[in-house]
N, C-alpha and C positions, 0 to 999 in steps of 0.2 A: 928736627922741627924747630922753626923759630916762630915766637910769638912777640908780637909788640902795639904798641898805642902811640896813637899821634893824637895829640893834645890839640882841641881847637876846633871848632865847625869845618866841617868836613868840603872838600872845595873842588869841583867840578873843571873838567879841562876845557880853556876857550880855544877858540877856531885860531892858527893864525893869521895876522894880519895884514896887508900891504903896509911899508913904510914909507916916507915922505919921500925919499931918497932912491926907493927901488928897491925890490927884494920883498921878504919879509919878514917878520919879526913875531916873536912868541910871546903871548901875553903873560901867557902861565909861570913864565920865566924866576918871577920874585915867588911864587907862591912853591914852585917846585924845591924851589932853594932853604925856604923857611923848613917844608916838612922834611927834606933832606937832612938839615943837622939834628932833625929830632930823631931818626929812624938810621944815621948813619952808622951809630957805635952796636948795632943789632946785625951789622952785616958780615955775613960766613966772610972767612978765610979765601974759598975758592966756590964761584956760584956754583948752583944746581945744575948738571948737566943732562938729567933724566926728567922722565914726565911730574908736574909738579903740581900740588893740590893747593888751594889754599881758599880760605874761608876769611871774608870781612863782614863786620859790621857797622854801618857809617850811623851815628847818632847826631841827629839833626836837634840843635836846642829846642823847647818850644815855643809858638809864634808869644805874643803875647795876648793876643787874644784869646789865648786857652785858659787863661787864669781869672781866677774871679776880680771883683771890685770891693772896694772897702776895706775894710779891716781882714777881710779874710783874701787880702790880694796876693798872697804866697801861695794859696792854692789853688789848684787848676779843679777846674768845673770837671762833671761827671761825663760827660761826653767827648771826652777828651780818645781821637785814635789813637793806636801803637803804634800802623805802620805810617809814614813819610808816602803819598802818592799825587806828589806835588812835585814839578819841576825846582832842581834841576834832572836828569833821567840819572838811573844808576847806572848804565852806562858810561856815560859820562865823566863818575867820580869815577870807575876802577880805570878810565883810559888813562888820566892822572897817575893815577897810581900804578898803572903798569908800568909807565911811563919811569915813573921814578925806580926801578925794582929793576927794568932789564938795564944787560950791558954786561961787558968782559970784567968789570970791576964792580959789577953791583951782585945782587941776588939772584937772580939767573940769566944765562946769555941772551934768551929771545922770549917774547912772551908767548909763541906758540909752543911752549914746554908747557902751557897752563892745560890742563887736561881736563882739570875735574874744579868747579868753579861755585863757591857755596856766598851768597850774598845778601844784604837787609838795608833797609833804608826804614831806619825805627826812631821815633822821639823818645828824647830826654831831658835833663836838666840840663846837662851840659855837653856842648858838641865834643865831638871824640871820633875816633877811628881805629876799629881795633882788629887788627891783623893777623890771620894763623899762617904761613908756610909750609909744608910738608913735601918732602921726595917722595915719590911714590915707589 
């Protein structure tokens, strides 16, 4: 089982895009790159070759509109929700993240090893992203 957190508001995969030149080009490219040196030194030896489980939870900051006014501006008003049901879709963030996970040198060879798939899009204080792995 490997468990880890990526530090930082949690970041959704964009479409790619035509280039000026022909072709095209990945937007995601820098953001892929950033959470890869966070999540790299977590990586097995030799990826998962069997059915794979794994459970995230993306913690999305809150808006600033959730917090009072005044002197009591550190805290957040009483109707504040748990869940995130606000674009971007979770979708989305786990394609990212697959994204970054598979591969013959990453954590498992393909992402349809993902079998069993446990996921949240919840506010917090501070964005984060926190990752469980499991062989099944």
């Amino acid at each position: 089982m490997i468990k880890f957190t990526i530090i930082g508001k949690p970041v959704a995969l964009k479409r790619h895009r035509p280039s000026a030149r022909g072709g095209y080009y990945d937007p995601s490219s820098k953001d892929k790159k950033q959470i890869w040196l966070q999540i790299a030194k977590y990586k097995p030896k030799q990826p998962f070759v069997g059915d794979v489980m794994m459970k995230v939870i993306f913690t999305i900051p809150y808006p600033k509109k959730f917090y009072r006014t005044g002197k009591y501006k550190h805290l957040l008003k009483d109707s504040v929700p748990e869940y995130v049901s606000v674009r971007p879709d979770i979708d989305n963030y786990l394609k990212l993240l697959f994204d970054l996970l598979q591969g013959t040198d990453r954590y498992f060879v393909d992402d349809s090893q993902v079998v069993r798939l446990q996921a949240e899009k919840v506010y917090g204080r501070k964005g984060k992203t926190e990752v469980v792995i499991e062989e099944i």
